[in-house]
C-alpha positions in Angstrom: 5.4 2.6 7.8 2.7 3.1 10.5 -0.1 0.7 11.1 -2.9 3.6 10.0 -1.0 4.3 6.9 -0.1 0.6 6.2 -4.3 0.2 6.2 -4.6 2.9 4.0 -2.5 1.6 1.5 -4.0 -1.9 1.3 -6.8 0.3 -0.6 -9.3 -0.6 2.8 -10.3 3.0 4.4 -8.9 6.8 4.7 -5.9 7.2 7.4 -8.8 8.4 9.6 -10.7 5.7 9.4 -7.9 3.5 9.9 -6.6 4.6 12.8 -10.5 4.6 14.4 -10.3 0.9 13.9 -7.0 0.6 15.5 -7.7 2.4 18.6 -10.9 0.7 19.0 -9.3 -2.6 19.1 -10.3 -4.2 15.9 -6.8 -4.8 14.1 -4.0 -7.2 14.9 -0.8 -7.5 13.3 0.8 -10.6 13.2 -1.8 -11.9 15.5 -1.1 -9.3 18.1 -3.7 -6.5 19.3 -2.4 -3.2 18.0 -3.9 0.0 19.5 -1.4 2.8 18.3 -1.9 3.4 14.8 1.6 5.2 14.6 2.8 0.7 15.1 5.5 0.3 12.5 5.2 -2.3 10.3 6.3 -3.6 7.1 2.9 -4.3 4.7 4.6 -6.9 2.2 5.7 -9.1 5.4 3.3 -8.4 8.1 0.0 -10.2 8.8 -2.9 -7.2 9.3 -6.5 -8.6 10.5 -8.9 -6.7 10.4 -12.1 -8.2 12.6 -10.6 -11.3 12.8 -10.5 -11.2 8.7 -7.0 -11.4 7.3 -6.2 -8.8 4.6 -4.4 -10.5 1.4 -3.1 -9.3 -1.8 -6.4 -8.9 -4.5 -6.8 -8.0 -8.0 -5.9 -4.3 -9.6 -9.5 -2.1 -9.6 -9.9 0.6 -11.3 -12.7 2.6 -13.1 -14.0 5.4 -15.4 -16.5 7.5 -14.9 -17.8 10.5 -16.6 -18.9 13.1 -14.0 -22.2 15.2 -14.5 -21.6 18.9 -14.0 -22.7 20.6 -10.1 -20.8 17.1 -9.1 -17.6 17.9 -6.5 -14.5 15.7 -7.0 -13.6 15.3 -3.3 -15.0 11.9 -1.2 -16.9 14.8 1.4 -18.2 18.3 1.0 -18.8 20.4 3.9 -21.3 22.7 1.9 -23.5 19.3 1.3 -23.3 19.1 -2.3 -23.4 15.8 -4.3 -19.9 14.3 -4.7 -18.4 12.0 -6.8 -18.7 9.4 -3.8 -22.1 9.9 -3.3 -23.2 9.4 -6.8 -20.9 5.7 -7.3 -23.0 2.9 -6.9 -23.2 1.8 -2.9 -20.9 -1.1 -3.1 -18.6 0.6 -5.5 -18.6 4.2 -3.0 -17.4 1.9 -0.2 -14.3 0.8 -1.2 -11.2 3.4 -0.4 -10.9 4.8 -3.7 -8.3 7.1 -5.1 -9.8 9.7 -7.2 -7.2 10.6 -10.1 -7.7 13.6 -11.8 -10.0 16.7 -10.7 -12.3 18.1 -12.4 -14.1 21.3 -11.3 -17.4 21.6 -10.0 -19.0 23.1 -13.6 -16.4 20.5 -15.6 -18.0 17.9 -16.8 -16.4 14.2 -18.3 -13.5 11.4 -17.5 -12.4 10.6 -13.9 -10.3 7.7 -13.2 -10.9 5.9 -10.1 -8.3 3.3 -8.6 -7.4 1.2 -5.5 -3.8 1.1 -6.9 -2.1 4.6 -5.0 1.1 3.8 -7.1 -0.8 4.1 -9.9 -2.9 7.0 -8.8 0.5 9.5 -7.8 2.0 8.3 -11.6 -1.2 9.2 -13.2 -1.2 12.9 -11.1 2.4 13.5 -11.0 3.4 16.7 -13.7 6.5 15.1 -14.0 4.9 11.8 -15.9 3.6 14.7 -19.0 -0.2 12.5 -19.4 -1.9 15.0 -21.8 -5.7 15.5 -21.3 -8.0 16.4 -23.8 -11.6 18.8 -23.4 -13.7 20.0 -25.2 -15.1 23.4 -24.5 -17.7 25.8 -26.2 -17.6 29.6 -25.7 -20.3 32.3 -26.6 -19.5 33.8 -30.1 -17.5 33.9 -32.6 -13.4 33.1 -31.6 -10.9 34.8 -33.9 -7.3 34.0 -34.9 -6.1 36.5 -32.8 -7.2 34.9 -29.7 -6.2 31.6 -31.2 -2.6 32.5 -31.3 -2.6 34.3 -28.2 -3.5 31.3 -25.9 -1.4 29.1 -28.5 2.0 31.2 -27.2 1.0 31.0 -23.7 -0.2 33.6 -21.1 0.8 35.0 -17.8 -1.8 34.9 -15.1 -1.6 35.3 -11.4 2.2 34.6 -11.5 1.5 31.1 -13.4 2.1 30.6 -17.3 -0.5 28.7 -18.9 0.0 27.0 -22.3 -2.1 24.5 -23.6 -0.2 21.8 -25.1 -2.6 21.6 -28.4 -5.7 24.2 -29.0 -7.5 23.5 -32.2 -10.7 25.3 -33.6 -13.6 22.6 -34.1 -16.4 25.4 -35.3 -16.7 28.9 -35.3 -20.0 31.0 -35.2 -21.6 34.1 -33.8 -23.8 31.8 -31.9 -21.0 30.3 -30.8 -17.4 28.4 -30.9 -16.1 24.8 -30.2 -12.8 24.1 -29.6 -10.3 21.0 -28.5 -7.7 21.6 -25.8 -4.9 20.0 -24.5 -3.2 20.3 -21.1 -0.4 17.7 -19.3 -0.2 19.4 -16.1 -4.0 20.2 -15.4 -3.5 23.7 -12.9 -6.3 24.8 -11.0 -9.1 26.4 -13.9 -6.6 26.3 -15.9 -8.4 26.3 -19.2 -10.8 28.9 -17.8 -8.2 31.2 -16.8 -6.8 30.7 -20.4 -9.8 31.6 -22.4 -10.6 34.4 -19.7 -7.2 36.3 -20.7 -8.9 36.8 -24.0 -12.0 38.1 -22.7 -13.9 34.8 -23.4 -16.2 33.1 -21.0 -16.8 29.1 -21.1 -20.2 28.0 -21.5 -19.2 24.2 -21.1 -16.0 22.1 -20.6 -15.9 18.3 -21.0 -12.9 16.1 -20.6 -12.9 13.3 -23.0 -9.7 11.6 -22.1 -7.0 11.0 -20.1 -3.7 10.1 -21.8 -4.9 6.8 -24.2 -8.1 6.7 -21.9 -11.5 7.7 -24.1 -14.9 9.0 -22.5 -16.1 7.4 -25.5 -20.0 6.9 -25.3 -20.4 6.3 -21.4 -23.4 8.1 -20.1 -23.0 11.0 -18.3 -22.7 9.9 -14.4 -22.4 6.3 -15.1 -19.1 3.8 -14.6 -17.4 0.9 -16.6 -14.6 -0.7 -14.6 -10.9 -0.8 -16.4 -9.0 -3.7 -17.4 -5.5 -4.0 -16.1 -4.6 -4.3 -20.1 -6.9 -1.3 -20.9 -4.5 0.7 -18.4 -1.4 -0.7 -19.7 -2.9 0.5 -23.1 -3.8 3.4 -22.3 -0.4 4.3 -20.3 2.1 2.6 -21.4 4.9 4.2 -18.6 2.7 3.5 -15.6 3.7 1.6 -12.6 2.6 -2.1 -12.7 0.0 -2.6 -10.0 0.6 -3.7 -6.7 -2.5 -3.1 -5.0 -3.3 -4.3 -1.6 -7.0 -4.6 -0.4 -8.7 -6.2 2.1 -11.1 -9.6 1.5 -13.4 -8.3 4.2 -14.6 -5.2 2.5 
């Protein structure tokens, strides 16, 4: 693979930060100054320096964290509002982190961050079927009708949407609490469900991620993951075979 994308997957920086280090003359490969970030090499077999610093295999990292709400799940935001980057603690937002699972800006609850990409694309992929569970509250009272309506699915801007479990926690005229499940996780998709039926959500939390809990982390804080918590919690996944760099 190229040299930029080779950097990229030991975990160390974005493709575009990679290949700014390797046209400014700061990586070798195999002791050899590389300036063409398009240099094919092989990652498992070549030596990659970085400053002088030589880039080994290191341990698995990955982490949960529940995101406040107003919070965007992207490392940069041209309209200059907080992302999940900028609220990670400084040593932990400088490490080239795959962020697994999207939540919307008003969504609140469980990201998965994760130097493995292996792990990351197996974790996103539609095709591996990880449910994820929310829990959203609506204004008033939610009647059977609606409940069954979303239950058998609904058509909406050419995409079918049908959550994998809905359940009815409380129902009020205040208002009504309810537990969804998704495995595929399209754009709004639980807010485009509940707006087919003329409902409006007030507040959406995700509280896990396949065997992955929120549990009782505070809201913007982090707790890094044990391999065996991961293996636990996802018992398909990839094994990981994370590169990253000593000299982070």
């Amino acid at each position: 693979m190229s040299l930029d994308r080779a950097l990229s997957k030991l975990g160390l920086a974005s493709r575009t930060v990679a290949r700014e280090w390797i046209e400014a003359g700061r990586v070798r490969v195999n002791g050899q100054l590389r300036t063409n970030p398009g240099f094919p090499v092989n990652p498992d077999r070549a030596r990659m320096d970085i400053d002088g610093v030589k880039q080994e295999r290191s341990g698995f990292s990955a982490w949960i964290l529940n995101k406040p709400r107003g919070v965007v799940t992207t490392r940069s935001d041209e309209k200059g509002r907080p992302t999940v980057l900028s609220i990670l603690p400084p040593a932990l937002a400088a490490r080239h982190l795959a962020i697994v699972g999207r939540l919307d800006l008003a969504t609140t609850g469980l990201l998965i961050l994760t130097n493995d990409t292996r792990l990351a694309a197996w974790l996103t992929d539609p095709a591996s079927g990880i449910p994820r569970t929310y829990i959203t509250r609506i204004e008033g009272v939610f009647d059977e009708r609606k409940l069954q309506s979303l239950r058998a699915g609904v058509l909406d801007e050419g995409e079918f949407l049908k959550p994998l479990e809905l359940e009815l926690l409380k129902n009020s005229r205040k208002e009504s609490t309810l537990r969804v499940v998704l495995t595929e996780g399209k754009n709004r998709e639980i807010r485009r469900l509940f707006a087919s039926v003329e409902c409006e959500v007030r507040d959406l939390k995700r509280i896990s991620y396949g065997g992955l809990l929120l549990g009782d982390l505070a809201l913007g804080a982090v707790r890094e993951l044990t391999r065996e918590e991961i293996e636990q919690a996802f018992p398909g996944a990839p094994r990981a075979t994370t590169l990253e760099g000593t000299g982070e």
